[in-house]
The first five atom37 places (N, CA, C, CB, O) and aatype in JSON, in Angstrom:
{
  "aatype": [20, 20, 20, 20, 20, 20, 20, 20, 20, 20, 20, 20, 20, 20, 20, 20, 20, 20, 20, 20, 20, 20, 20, 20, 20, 20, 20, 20, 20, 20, 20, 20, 20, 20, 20, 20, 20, 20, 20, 20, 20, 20, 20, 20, 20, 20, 20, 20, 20, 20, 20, 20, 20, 20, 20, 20, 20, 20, 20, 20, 20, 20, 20, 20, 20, 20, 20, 20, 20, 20, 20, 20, 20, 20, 20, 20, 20, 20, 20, 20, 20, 20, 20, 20, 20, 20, 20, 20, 20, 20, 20, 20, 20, 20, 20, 20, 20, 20, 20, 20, 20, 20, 20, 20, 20, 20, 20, 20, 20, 20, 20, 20, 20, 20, 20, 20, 20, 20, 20, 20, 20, 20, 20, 20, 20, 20, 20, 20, 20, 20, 20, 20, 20, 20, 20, 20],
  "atom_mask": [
    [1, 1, 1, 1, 1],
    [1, 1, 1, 1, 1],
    [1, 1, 1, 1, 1],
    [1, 1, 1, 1, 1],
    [1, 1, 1, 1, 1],
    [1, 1, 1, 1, 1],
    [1, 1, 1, 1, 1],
    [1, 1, 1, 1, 1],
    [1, 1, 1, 1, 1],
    [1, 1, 1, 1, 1],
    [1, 1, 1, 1, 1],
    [1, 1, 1, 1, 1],
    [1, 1, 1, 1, 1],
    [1, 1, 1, 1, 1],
    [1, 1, 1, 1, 1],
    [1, 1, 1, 1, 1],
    [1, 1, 1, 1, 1],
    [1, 1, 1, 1, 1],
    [1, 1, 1, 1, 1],
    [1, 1, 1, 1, 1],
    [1, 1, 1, 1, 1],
    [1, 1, 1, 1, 1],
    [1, 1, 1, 1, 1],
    [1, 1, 1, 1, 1],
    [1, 1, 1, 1, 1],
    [1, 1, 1, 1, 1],
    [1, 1, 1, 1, 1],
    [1, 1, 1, 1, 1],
    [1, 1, 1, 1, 1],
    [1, 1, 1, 1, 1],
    [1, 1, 1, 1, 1],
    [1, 1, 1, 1, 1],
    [1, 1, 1, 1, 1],
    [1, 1, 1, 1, 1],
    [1, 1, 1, 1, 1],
    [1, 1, 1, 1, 1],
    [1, 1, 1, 1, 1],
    [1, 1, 1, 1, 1],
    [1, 1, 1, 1, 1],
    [1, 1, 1, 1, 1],
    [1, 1, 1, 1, 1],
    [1, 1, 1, 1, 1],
    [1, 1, 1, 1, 1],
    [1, 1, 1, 1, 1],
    [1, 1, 1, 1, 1],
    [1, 1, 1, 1, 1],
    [1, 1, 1, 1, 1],
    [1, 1, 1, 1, 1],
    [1, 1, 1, 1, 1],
    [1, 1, 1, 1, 1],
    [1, 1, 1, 1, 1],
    [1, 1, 1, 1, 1],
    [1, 1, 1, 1, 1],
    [1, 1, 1, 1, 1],
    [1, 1, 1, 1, 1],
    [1, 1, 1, 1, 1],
    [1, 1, 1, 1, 1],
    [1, 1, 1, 1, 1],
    [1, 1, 1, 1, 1],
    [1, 1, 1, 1, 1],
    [1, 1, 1, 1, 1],
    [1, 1, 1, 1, 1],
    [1, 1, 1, 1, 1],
    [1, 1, 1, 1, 1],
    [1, 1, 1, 1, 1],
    [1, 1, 1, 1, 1],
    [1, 1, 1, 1, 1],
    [1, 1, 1, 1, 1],
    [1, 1, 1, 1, 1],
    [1, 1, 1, 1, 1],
    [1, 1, 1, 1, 1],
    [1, 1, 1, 1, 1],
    [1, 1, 1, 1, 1],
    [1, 1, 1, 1, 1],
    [1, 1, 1, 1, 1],
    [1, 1, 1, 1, 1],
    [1, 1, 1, 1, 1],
    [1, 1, 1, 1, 1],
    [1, 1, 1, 1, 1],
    [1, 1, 1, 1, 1],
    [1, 1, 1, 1, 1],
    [1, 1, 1, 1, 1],
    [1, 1, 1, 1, 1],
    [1, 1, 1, 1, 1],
    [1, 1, 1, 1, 1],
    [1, 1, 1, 1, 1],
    [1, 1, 1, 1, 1],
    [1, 1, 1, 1, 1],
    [1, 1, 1, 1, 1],
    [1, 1, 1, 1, 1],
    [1, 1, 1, 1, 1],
    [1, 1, 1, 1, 1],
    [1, 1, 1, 1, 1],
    [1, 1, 1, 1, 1],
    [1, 1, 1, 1, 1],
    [1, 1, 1, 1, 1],
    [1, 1, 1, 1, 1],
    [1, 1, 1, 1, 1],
    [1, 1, 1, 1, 1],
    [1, 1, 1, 1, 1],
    [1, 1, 1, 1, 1],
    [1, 1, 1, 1, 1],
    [1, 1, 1, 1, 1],
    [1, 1, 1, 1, 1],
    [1, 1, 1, 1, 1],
    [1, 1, 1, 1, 1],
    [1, 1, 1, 1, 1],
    [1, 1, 1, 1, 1],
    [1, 1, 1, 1, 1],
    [1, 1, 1, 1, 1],
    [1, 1, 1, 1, 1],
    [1, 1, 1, 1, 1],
    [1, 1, 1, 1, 1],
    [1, 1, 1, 1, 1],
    [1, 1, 1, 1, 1],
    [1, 1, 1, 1, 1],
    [1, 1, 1, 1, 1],
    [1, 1, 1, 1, 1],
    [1, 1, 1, 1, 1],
    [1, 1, 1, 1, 1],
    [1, 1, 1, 1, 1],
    [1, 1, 1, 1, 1],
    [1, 1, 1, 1, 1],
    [1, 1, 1, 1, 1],
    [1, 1, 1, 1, 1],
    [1, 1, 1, 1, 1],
    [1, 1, 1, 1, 1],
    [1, 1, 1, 1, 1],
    [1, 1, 1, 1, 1],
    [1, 1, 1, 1, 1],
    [1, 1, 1, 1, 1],
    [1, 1, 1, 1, 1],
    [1, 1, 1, 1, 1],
    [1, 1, 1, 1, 1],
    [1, 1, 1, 1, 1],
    [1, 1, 1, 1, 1]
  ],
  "atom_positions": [
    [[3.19, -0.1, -7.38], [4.56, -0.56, -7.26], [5.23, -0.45, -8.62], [4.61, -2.02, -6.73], [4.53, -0.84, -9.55]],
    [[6.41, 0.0, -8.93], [7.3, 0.44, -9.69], [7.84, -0.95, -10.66], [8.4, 1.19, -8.74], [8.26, -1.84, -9.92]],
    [[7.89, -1.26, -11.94], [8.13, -2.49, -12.24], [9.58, -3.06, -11.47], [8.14, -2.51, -13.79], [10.08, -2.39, -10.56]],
    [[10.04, -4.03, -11.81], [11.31, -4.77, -11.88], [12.12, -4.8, -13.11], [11.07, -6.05, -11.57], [11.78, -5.31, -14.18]],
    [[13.16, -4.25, -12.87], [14.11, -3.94, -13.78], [15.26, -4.38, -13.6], [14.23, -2.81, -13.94], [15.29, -4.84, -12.46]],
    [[16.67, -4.55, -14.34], [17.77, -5.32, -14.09], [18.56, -3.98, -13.2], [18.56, -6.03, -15.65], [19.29, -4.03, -12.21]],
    [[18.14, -2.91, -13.93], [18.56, -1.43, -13.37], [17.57, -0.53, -13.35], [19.61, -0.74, -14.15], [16.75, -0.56, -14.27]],
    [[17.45, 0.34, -12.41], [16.25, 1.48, -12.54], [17.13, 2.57, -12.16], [14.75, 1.34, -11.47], [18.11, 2.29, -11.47]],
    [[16.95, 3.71, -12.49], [17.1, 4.85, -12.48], [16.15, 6.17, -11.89], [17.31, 4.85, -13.54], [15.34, 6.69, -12.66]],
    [[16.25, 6.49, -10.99], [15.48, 7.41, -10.79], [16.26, 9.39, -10.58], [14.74, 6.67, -9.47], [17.19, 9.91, -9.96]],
    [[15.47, 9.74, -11.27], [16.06, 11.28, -11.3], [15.32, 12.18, -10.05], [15.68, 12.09, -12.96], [14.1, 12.32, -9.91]],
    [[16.14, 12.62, -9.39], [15.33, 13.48, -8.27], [14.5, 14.62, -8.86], [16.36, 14.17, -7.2], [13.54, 15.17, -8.33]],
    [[15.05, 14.88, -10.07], [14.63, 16.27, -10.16], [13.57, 16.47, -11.76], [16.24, 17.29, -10.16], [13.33, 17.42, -12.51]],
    [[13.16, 15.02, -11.68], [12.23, 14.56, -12.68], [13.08, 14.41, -14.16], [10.93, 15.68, -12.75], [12.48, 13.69, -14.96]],
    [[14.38, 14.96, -14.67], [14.81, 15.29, -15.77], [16.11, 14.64, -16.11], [14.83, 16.59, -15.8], [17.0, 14.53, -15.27]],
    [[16.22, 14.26, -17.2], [17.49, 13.32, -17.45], [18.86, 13.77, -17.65], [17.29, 12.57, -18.56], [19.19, 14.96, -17.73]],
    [[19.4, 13.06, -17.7], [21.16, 13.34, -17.36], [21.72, 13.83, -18.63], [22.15, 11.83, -16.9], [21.9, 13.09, -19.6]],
    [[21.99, 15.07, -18.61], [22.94, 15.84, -19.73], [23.26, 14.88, -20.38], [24.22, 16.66, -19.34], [23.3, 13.92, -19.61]],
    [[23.71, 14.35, -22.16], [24.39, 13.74, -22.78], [24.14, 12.65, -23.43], [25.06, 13.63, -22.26], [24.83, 11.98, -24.19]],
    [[22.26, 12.47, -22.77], [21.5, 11.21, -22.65], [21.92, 10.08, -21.79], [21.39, 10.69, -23.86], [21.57, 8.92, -22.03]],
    [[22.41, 10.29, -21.15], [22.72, 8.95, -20.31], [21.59, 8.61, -19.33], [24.11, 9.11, -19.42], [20.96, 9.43, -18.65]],
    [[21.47, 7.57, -19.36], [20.23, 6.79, -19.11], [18.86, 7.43, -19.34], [20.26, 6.36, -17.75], [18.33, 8.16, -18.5]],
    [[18.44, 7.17, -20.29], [17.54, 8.08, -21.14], [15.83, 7.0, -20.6], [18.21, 8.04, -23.38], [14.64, 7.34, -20.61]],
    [[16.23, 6.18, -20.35], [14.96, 5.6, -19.78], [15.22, 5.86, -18.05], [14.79, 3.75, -20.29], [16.18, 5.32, -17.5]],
    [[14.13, 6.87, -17.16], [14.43, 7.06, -15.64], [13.15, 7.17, -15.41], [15.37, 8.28, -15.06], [12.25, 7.2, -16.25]],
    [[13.05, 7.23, -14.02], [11.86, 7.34, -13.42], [11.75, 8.67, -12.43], [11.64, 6.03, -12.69], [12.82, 9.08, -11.98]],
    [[10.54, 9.37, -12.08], [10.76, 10.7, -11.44], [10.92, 10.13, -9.95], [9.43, 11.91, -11.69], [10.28, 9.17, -9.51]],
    [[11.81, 10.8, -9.3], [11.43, 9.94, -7.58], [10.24, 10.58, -7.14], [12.71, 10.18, -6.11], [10.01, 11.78, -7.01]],
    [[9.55, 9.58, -6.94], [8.06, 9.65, -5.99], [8.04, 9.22, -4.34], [6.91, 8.52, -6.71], [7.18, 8.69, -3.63]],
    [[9.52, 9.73, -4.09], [9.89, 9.24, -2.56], [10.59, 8.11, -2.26], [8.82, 9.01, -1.81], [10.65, 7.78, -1.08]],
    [[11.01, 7.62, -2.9], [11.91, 6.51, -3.13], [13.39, 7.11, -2.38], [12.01, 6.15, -4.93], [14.09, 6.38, -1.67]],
    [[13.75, 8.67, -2.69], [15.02, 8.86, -2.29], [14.74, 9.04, -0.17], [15.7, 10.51, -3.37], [15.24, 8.6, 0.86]],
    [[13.94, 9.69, -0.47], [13.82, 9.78, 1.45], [13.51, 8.72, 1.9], [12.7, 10.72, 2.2], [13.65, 8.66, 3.12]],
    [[13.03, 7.55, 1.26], [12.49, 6.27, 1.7], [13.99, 5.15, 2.37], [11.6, 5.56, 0.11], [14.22, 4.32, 3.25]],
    [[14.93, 6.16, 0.77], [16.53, 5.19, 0.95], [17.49, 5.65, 1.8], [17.46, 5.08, -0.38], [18.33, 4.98, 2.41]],
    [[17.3, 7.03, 1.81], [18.16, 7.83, 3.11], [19.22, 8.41, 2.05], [19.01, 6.64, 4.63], [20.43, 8.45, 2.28]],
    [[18.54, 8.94, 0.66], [19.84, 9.66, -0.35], [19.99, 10.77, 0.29], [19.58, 10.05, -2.05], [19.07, 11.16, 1.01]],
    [[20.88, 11.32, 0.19], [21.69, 12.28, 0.87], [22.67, 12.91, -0.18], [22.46, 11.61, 2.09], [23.0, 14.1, -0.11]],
    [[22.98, 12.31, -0.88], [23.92, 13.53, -1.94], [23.63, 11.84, -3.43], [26.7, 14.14, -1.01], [23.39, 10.64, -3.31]],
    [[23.9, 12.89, -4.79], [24.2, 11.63, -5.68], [25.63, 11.43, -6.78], [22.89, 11.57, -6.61], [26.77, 11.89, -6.87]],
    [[25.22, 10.97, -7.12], [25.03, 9.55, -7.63], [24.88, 8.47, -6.47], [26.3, 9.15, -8.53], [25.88, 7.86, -6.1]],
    [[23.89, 8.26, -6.02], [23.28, 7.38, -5.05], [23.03, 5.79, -6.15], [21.6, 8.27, -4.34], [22.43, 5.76, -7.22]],
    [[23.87, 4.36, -5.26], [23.85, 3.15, -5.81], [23.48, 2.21, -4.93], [24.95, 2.85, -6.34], [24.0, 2.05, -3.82]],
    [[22.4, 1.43, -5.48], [21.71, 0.23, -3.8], [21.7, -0.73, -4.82], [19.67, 0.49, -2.67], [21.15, -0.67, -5.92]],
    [[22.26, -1.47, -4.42], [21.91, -3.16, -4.59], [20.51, -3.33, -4.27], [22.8, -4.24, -3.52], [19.94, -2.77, -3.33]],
    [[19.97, -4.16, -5.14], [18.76, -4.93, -4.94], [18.12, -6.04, -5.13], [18.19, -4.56, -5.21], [17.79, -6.46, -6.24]],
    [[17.92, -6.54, -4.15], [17.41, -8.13, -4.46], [15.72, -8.62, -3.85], [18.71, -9.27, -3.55], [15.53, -9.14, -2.75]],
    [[14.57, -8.26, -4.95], [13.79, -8.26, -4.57], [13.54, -9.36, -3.85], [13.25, -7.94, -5.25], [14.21, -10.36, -4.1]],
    [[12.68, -9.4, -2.96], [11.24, -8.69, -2.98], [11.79, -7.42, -1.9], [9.66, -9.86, -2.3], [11.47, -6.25, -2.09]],
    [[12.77, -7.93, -0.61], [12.89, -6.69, 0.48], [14.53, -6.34, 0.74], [12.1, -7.18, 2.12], [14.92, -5.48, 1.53]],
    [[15.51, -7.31, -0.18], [16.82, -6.87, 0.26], [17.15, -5.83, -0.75], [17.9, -8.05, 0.34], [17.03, -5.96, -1.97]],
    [[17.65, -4.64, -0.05], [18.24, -3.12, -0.29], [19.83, -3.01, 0.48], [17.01, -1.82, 0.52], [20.01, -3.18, 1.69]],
    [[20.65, -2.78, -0.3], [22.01, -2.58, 0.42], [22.41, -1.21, -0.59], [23.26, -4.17, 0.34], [22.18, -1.16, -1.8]],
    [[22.98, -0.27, 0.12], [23.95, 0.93, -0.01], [25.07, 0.36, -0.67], [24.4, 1.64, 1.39], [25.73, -0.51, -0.09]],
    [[25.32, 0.69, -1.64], [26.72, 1.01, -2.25], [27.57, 2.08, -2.39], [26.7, 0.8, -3.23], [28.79, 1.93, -2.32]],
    [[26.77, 3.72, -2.68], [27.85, 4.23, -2.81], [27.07, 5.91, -2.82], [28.77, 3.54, -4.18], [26.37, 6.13, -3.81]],
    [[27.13, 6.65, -2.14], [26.69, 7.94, -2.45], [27.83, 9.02, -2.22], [25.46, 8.23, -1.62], [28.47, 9.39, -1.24]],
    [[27.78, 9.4, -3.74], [28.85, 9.7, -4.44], [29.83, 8.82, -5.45], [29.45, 10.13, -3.59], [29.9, 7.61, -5.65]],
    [[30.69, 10.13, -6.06], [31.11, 9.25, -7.08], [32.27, 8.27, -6.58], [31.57, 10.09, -8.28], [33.02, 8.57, -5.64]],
    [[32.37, 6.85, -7.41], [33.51, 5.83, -7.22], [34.04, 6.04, -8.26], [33.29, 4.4, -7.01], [33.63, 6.69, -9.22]],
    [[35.16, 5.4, -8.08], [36.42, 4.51, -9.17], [35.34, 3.53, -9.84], [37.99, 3.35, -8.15], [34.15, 3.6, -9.54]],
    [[35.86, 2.62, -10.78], [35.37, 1.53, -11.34], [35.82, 0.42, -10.53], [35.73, 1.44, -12.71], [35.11, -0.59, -10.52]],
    [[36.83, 0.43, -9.9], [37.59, -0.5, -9.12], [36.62, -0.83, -7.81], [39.11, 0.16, -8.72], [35.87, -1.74, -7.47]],
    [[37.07, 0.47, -7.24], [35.71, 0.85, -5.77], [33.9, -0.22, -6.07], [35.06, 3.44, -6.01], [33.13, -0.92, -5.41]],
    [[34.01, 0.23, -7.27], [32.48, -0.17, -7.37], [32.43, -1.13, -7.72], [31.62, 0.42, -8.09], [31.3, -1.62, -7.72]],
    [[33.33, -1.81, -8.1], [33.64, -3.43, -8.19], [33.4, -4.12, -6.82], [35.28, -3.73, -8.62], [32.46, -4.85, -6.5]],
    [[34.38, -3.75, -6.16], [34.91, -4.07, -4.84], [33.05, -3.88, -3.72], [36.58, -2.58, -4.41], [32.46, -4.79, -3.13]],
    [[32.75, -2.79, -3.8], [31.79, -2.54, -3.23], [30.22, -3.3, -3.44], [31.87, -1.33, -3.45], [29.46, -3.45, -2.48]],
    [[29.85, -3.76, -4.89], [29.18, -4.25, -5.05], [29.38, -5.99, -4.55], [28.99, -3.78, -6.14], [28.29, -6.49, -4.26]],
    [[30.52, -6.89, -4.42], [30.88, -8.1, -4.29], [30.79, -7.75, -3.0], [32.07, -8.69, -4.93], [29.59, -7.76, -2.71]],
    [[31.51, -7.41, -1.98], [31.44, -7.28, -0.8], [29.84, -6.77, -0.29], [32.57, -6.39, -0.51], [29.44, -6.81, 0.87]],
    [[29.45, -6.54, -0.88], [27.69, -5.9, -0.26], [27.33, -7.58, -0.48], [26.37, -4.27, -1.65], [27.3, -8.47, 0.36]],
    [[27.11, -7.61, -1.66], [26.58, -8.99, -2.51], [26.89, -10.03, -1.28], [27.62, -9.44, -4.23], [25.91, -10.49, -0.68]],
    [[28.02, -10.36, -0.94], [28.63, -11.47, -0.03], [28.28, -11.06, 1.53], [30.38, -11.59, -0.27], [28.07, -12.03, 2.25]],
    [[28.21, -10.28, 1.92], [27.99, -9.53, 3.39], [26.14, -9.95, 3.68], [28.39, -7.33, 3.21], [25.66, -10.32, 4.75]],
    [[25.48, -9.77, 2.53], [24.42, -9.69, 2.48], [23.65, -11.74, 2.21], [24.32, -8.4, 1.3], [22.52, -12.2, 2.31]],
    [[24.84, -12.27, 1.9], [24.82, -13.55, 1.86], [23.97, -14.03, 0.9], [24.56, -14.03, 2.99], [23.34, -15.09, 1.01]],
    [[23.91, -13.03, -0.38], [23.37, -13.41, -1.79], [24.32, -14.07, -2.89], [22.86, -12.14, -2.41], [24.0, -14.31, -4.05]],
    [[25.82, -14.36, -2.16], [26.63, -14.85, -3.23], [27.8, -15.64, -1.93], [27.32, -13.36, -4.52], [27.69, -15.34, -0.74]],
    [[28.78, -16.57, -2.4], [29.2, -17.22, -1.54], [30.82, -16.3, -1.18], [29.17, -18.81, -2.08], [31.33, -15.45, -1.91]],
    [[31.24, -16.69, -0.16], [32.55, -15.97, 0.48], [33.54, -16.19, -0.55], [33.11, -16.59, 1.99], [34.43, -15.4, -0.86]],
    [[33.25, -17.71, -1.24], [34.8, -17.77, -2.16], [34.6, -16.7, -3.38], [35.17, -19.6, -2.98], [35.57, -16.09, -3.83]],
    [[33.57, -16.56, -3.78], [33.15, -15.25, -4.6], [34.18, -14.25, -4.53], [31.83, -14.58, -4.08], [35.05, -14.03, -5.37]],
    [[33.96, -13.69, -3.46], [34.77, -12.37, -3.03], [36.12, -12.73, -2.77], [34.2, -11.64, -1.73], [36.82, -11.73, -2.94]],
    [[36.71, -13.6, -2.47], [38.26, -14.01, -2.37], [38.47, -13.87, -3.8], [38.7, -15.63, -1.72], [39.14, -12.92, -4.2]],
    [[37.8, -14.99, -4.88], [38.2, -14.86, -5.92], [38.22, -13.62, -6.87], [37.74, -15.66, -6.28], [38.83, -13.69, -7.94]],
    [[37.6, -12.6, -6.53], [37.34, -11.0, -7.32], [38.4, -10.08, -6.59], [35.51, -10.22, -7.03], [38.94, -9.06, -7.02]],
    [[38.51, -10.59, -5.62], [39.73, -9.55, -4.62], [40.82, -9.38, -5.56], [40.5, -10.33, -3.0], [41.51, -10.37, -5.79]],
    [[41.13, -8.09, -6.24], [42.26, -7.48, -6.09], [43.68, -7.93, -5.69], [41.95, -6.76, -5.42], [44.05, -7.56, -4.58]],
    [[44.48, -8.6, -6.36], [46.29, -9.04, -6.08], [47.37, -8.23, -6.15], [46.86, -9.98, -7.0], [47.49, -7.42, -7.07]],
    [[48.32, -8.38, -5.11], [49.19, -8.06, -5.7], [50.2, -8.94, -5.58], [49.41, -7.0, -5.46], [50.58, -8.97, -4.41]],
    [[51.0, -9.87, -6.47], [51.67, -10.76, -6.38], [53.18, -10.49, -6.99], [50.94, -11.73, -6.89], [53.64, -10.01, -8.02]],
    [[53.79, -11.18, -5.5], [55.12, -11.28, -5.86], [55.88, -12.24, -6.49], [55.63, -11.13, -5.03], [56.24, -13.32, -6.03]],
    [[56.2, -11.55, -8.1], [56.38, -11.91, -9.14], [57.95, -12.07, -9.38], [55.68, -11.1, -9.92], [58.42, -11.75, -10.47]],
    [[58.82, -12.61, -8.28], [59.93, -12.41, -8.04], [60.75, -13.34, -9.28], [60.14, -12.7, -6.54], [60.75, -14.53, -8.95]],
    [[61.48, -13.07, -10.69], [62.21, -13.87, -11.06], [63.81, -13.79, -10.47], [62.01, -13.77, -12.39], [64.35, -12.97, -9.72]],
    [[64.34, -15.08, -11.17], [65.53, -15.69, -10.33], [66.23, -14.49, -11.16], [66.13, -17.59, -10.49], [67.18, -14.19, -10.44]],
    [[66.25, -13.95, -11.88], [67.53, -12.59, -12.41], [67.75, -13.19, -13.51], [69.19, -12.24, -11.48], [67.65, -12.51, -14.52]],
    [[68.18, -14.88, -13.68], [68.54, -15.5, -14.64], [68.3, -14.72, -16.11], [67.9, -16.71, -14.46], [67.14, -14.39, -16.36]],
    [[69.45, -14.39, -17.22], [68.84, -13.89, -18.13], [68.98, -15.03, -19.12], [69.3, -12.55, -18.48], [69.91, -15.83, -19.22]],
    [[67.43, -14.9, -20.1], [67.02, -15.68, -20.79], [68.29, -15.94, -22.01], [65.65, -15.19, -21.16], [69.04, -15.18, -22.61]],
    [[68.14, -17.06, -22.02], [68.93, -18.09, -23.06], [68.68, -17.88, -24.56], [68.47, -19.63, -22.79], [67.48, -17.82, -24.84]],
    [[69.51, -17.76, -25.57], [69.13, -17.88, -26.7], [67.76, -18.47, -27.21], [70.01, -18.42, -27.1], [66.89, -17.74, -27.68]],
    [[67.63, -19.69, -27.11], [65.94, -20.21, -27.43], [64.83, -19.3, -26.57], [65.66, -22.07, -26.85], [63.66, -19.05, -26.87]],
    [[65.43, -18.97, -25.66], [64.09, -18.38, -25.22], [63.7, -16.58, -25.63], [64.14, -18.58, -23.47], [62.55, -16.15, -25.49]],
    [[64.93, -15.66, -26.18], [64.53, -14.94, -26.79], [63.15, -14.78, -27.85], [65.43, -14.85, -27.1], [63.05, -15.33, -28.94]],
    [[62.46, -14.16, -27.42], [61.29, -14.23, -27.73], [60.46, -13.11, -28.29], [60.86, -14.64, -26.81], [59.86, -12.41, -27.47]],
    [[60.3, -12.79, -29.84], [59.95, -11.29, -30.27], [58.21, -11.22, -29.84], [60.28, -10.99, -32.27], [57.79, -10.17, -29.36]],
    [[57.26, -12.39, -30.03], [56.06, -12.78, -29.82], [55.92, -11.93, -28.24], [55.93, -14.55, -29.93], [56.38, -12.53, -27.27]],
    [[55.47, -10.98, -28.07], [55.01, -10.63, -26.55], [54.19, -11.34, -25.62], [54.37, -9.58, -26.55], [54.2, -11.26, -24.4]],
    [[53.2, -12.34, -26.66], [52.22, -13.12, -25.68], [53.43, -14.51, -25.26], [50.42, -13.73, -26.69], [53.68, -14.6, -24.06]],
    [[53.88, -15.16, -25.88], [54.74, -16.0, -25.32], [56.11, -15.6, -24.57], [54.99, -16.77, -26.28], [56.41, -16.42, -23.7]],
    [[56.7, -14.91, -24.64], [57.32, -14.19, -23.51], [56.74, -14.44, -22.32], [57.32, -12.83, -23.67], [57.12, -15.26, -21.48]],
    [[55.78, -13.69, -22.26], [55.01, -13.39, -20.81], [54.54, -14.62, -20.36], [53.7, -12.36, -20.86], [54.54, -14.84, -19.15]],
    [[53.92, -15.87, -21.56], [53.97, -17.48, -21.25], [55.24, -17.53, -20.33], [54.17, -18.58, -22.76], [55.26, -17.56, -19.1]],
    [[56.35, -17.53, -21.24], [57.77, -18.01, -20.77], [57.83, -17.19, -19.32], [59.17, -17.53, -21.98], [58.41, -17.91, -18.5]],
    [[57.58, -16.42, -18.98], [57.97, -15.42, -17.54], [57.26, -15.75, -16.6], [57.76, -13.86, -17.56], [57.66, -15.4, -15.49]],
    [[56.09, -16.45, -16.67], [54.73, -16.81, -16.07], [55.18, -18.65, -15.63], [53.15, -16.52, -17.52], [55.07, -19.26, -14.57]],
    [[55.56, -18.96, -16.61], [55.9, -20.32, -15.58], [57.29, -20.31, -15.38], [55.5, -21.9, -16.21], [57.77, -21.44, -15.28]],
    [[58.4, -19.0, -15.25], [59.25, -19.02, -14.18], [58.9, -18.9, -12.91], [60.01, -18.26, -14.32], [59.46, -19.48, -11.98]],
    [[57.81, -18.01, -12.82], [57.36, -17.5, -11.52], [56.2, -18.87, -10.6], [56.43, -15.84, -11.97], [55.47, -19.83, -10.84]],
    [[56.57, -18.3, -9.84], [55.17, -19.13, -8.81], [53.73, -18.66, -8.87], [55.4, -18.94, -7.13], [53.52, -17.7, -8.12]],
    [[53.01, -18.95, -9.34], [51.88, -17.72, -9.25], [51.14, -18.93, -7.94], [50.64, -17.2, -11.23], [51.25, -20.12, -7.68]],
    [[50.39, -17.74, -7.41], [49.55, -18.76, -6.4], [48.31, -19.48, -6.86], [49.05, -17.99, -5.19], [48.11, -19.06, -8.0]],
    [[47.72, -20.03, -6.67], [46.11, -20.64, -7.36], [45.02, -20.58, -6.64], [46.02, -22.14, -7.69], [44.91, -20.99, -5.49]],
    [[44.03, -19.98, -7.43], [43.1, -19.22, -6.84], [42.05, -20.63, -7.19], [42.82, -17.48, -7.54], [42.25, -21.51, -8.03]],
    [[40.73, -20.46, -6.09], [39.95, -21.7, -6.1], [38.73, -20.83, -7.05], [39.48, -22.46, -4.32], [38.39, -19.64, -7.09]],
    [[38.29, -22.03, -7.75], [37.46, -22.05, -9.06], [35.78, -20.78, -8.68], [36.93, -24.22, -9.38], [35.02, -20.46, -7.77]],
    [[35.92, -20.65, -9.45], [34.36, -19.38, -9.07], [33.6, -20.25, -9.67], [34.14, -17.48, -9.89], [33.72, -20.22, -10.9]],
    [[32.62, -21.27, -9.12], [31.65, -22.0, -8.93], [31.05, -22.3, -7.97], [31.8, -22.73, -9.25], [31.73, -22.84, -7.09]],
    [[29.69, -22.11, -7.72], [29.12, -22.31, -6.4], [29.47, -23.85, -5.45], [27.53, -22.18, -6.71], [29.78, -24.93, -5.95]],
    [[29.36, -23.62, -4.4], [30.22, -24.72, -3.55], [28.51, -25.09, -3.7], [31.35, -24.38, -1.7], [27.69, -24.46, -4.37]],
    [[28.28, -26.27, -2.89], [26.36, -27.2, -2.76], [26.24, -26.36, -1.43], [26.13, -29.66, -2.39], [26.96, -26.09, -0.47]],
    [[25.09, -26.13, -1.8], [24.39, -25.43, -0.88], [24.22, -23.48, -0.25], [24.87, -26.26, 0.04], [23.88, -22.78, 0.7]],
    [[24.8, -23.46, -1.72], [25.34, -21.73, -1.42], [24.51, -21.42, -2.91], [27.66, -21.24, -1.38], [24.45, -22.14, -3.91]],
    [[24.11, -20.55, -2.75], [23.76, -19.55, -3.61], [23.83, -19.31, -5.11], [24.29, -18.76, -3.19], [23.41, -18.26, -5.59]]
  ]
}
């Protein structure tokens, strides 16, 4: 049996990835027909000792593989549902009143501006990413 690693790598074709990237791999000794790879960059979640989930064969976005790993993670019921609400992707309507800002509030500082614009708006409130009792 193959150690435990935070990541493993295995090269189909025994030889490492142009450029050195991931310079520590393993040769597949059947591991890929075992997983059902079919084209790569092949990505599985793993949570020993027997949970294996598909992420992605072929290439993603960084976004995609965000999205894909939380949703496997949560589907698979290794992390809790508010998890994935809270990592989800927004798009919020950031509607100000038009009102244009007042002398005091002219503001050359860019981070306080965006303070000042941020509590014109409503933003919605998202619930805390901490495990609820009894979840994961």
């Amino acid at each position: 049996m193959l150690p435990l690693l935070p990541s493993m790598v295995i090269a189909l074709d025994g030889r490492p990835l142009p450029g050195g990237f991931f310079p520590s791999f393993v040769t597949d000794a059947g591991q890929a027909k075992t997983l059902g790879v079919v084209s790569t960059p092949a990505l599985f979640l793993v949570r020993p000792p027997d949970g294996v989930v598909l992420i992605a064969q072929g290439v993603l976005s960084l976004a995609e593989l965000q999205e894909r790993l939380v949703n496997a993670a949560t589907e698979a019921g290794w992390i809790p549902e508010h998890w994935r609400e809270r990592t989800r992707a927004r798009v919020t309507d950031l509607r100000l009143d038009g009102t244009p800002l007042n002398e005091a509030e002219r503001i050359d500082d860019p981070d306080q501006l965006l303070d000042l614009l941020r509590s014109r708006a409503a933003l919605p409130s998202l619930p805390p990413l901490t495990p609820t009792p009894g979840t994961p």
